[in-house]
C-alpha positions as CSV (number, residue, x, y, z in Angstrom):
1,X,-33.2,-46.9,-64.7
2,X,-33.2,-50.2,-66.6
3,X,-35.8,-52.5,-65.2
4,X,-36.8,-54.8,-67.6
5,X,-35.0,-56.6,-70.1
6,X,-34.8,-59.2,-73.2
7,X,-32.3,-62.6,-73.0
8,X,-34.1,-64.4,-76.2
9,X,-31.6,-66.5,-76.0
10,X,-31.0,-70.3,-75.1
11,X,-28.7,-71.1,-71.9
12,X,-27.0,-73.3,-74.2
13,X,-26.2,-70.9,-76.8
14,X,-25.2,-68.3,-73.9
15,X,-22.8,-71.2,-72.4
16,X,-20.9,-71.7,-76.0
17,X,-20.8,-67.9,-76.6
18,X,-19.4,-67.2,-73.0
19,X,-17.1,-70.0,-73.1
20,X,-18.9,-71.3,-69.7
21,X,-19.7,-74.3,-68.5
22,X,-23.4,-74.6,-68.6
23,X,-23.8,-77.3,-65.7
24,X,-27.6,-78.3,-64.8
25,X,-29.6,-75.2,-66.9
26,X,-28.9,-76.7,-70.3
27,X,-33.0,-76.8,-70.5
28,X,-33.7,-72.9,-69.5
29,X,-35.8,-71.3,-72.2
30,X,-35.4,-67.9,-73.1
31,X,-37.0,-65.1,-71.6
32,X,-38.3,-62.2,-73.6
33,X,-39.6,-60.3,-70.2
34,X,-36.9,-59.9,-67.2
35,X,-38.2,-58.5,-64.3
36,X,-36.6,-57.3,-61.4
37,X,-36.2,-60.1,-58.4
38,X,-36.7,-62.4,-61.1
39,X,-34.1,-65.2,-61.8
40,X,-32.3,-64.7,-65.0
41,X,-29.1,-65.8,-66.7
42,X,-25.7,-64.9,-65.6
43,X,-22.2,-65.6,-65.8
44,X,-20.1,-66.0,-63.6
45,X,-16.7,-67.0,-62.6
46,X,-16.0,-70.4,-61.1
47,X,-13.6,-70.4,-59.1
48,X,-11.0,-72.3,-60.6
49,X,-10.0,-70.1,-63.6
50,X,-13.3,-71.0,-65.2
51,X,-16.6,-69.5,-66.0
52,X,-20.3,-70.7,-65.8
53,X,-23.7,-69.8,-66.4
54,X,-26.2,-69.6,-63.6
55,X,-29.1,-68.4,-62.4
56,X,-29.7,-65.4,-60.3
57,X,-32.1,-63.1,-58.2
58,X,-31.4,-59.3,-59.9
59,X,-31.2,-56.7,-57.6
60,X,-28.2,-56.4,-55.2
61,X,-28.2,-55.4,-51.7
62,X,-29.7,-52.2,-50.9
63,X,-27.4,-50.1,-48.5
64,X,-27.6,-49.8,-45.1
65,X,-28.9,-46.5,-44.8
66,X,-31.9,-46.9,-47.5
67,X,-33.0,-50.0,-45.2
68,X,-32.7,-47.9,-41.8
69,X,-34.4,-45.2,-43.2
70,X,-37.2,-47.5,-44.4
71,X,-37.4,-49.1,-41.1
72,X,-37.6,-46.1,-40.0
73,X,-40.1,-45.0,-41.6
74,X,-42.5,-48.4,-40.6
75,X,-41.5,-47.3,-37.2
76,X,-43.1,-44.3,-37.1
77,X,-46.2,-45.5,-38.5
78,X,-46.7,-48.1,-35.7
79,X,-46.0,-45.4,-33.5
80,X,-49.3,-43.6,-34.8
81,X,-51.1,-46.7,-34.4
82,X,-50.1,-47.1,-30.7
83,X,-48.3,-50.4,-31.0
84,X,-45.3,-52.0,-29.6
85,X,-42.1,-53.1,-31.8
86,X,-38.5,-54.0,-31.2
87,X,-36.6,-51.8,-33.7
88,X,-33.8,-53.9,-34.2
89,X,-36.0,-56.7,-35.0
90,X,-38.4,-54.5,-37.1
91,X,-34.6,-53.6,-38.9
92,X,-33.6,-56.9,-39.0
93,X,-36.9,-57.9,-41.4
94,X,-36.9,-54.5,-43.2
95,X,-37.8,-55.5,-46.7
96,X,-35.0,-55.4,-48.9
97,X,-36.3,-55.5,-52.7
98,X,-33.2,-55.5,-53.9
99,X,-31.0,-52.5,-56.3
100,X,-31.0,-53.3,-59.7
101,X,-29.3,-50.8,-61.3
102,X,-25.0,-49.5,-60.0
103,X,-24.3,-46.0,-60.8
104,X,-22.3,-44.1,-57.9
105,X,-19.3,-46.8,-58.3
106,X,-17.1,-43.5,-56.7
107,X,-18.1,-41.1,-53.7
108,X,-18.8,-37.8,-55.0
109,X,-17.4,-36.3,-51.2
110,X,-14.4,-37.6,-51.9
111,X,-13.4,-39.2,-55.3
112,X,-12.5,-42.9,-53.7
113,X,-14.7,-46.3,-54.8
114,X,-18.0,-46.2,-53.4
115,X,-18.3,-47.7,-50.0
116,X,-21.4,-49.8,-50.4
117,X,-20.7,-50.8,-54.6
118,X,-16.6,-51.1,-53.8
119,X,-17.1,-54.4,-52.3
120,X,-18.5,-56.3,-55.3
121,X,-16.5,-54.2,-58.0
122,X,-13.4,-56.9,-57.6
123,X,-13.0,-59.8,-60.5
124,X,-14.5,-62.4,-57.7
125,X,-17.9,-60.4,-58.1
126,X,-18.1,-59.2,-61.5
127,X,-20.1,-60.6,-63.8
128,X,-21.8,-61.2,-67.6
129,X,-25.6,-60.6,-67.5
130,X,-26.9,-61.5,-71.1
131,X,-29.3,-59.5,-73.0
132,X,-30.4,-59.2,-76.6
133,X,-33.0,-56.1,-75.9
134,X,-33.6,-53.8,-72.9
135,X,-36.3,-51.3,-72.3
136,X,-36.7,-47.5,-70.7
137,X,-39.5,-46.0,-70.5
138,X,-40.1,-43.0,-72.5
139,X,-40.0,-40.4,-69.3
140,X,-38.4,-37.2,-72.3
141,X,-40.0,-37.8,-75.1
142,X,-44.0,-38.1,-75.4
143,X,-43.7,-38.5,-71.5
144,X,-45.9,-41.4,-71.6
145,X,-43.5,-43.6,-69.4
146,X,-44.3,-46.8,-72.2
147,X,-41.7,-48.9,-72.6
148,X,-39.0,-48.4,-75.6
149,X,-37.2,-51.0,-76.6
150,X,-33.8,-50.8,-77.5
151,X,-30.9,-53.4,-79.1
152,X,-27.5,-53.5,-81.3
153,X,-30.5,-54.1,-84.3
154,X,-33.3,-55.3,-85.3
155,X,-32.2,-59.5,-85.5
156,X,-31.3,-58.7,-81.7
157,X,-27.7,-60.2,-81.0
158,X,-26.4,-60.9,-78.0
159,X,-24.7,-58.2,-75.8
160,X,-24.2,-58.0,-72.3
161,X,-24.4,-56.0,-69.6
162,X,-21.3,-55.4,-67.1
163,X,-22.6,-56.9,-63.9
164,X,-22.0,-57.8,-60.3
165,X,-23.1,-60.3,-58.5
166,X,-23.0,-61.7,-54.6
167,X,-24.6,-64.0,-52.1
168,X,-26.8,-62.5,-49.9
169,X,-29.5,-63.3,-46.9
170,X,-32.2,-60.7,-46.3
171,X,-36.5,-60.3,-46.3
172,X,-37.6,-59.7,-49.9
173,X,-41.1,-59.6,-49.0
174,X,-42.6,-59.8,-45.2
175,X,-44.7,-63.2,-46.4
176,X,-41.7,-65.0,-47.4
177,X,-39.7,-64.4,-43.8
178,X,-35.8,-64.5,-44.8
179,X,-34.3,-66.1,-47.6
180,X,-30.8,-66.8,-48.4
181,X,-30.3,-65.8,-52.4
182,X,-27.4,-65.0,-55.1
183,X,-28.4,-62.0,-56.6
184,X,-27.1,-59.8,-59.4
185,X,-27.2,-56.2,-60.7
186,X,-25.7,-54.4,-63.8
187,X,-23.8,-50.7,-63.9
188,X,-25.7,-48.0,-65.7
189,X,-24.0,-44.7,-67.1
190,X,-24.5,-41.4,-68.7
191,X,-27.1,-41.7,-71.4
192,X,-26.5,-42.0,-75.3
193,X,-28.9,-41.3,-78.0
194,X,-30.5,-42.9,-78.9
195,X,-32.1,-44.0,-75.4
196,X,-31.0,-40.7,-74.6
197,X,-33.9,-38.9,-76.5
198,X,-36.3,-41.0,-73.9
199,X,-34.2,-41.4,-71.0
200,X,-32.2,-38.9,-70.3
201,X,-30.8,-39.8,-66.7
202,X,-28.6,-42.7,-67.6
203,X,-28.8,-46.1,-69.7
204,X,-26.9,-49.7,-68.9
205,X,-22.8,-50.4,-69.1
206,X,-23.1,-52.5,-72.4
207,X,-20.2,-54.9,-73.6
208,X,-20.8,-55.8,-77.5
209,X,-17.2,-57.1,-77.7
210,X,-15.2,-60.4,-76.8
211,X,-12.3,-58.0,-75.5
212,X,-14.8,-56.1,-73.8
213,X,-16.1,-58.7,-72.0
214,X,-12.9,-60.6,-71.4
215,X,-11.2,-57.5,-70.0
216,X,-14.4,-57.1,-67.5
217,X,-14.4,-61.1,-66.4
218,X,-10.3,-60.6,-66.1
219,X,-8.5,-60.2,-62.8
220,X,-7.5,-57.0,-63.1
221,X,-8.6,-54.2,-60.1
222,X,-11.7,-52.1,-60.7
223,X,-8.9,-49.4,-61.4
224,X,-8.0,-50.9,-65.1
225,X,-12.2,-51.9,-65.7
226,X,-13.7,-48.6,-64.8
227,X,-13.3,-47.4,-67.6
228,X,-15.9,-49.7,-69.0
229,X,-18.6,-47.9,-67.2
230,X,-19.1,-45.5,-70.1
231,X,-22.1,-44.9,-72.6
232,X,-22.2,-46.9,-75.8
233,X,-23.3,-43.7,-78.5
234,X,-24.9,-44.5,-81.4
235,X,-24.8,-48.0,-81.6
236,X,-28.8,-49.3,-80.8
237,X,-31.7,-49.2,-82.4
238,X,-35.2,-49.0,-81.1
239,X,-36.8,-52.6,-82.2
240,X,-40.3,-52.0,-80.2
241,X,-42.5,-50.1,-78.2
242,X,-45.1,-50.1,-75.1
243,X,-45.0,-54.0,-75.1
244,X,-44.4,-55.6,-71.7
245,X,-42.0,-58.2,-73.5
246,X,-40.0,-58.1,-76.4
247,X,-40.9,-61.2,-78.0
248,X,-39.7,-60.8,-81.1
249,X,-36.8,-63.6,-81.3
250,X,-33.6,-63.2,-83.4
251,X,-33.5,-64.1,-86.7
């Protein structure tokens, strides 16, 4: 699971090489350590046949089931602790940190788009998310879980990862209360070597190509796109290791 990325990148140059209209973010600087439920740059269609960069919470909404469950859970434990709750309220706030990382875009029980993922897999909801280096951490290798950082090579040019995007209204954290948020997540696959060598269970969708990317922002149905869901073999390079950022800018 990819949780931590590179966009060394300005907004401005992200605008030009997207052919988006950069509106108000002109002045973003790059960021060399994405986290999850951080903002970061994506883009986005506009609407109008356009497309535009903007800035977005990642991690999508979790499903239905994973917040019942955890409700569930907090349930039980006041429960223990003798206290009184209303469960649909205590459901209502459930935390919901957000998924960061699409994989099951189709039901294994019965071959059809994935209930909870379908709904964003449409043109209106896919996106660009921008990256020039992305880390795993090294959970095969040395087992030391320290991150490994991979991109296309070692002057770091921009890629991207196949995204999705949506509004949303939830709790992220109990302190905050409920926020209203656009948030964003990208489509991870089988893994390739050489990320495969230290993370075996599966690596991001990457787009390196114009076509690529065009054919992803098109309006075509997730029928003609899924096909980009697919490892890219043999094509990155480790550029650094157990760093929390990659701030080593291109060249």
């Amino acid at each position: 699971m990819c949780n931590l990325y590179s966009i060394a990148t300005s907004a401005a140059e992200i605008a030009r090489a997207t052919r988006a209209d950069v509106g108000s973010f002109h002045n973003q600087p790059p960021n060399t350590g994405v986290y999850p439920d951080n903002n970061a740059p994506v883009i986005v269609h506009d609407g109008v046949g356009g497309r535009r960069l903007d800035y977005l919470r990642w991690g999508m909404p979790s499903s239905s089931q994973a917040i019942f469950q955890a409700a569930s859970k907090r349930a039980d434990r006041l429960r223990a602790k003798g206290k009184a709750f209303d469960f649909n309220e205590l459901l209502k706030n459930e935390p919901d940190r957000g998924t960061t990382n699409v994989r099951n875009t189709t039901s294994k029980a019965t071959g059809k788009v994935n209930a909870h993922w379908g709904r964003w897999l449409g043109p209106a909801n896919r996106c660009l998310v921008p990256f020039t280096s992305f880390a795993e951490p090294d959970q095969d290798h040395e087992g030391t879980r320290q991150n490994i950082w991979f991109a296309l090579d070692e002057s770091r040019p921009m890629a991207y990862f196949a995204g999705t995007w949506t509004p949303h209204a939830c709790v992220r954290m109990i302190s905050n209360g409920w926020e209203e948020l656009s948030v964003f997540a990208f489509l991870t696959t089988d893994s390739a070597e050489p990320v495969k060598t230290y993370h075996a269970k599966a690596m991001p969708v990457i787009l390196t190509t114009e076509a690529e990317c065009d054919a992803w922002m098109s309006d075509k149905p997730w029928s003609e796109v899924a096909h980009l869901q697919r490892p890219l073999p043999d094509c990155l390079k480790i550029v650094n290791r157990r760093v929390k950022q990659d701030e080593a800018a291109p060249a």
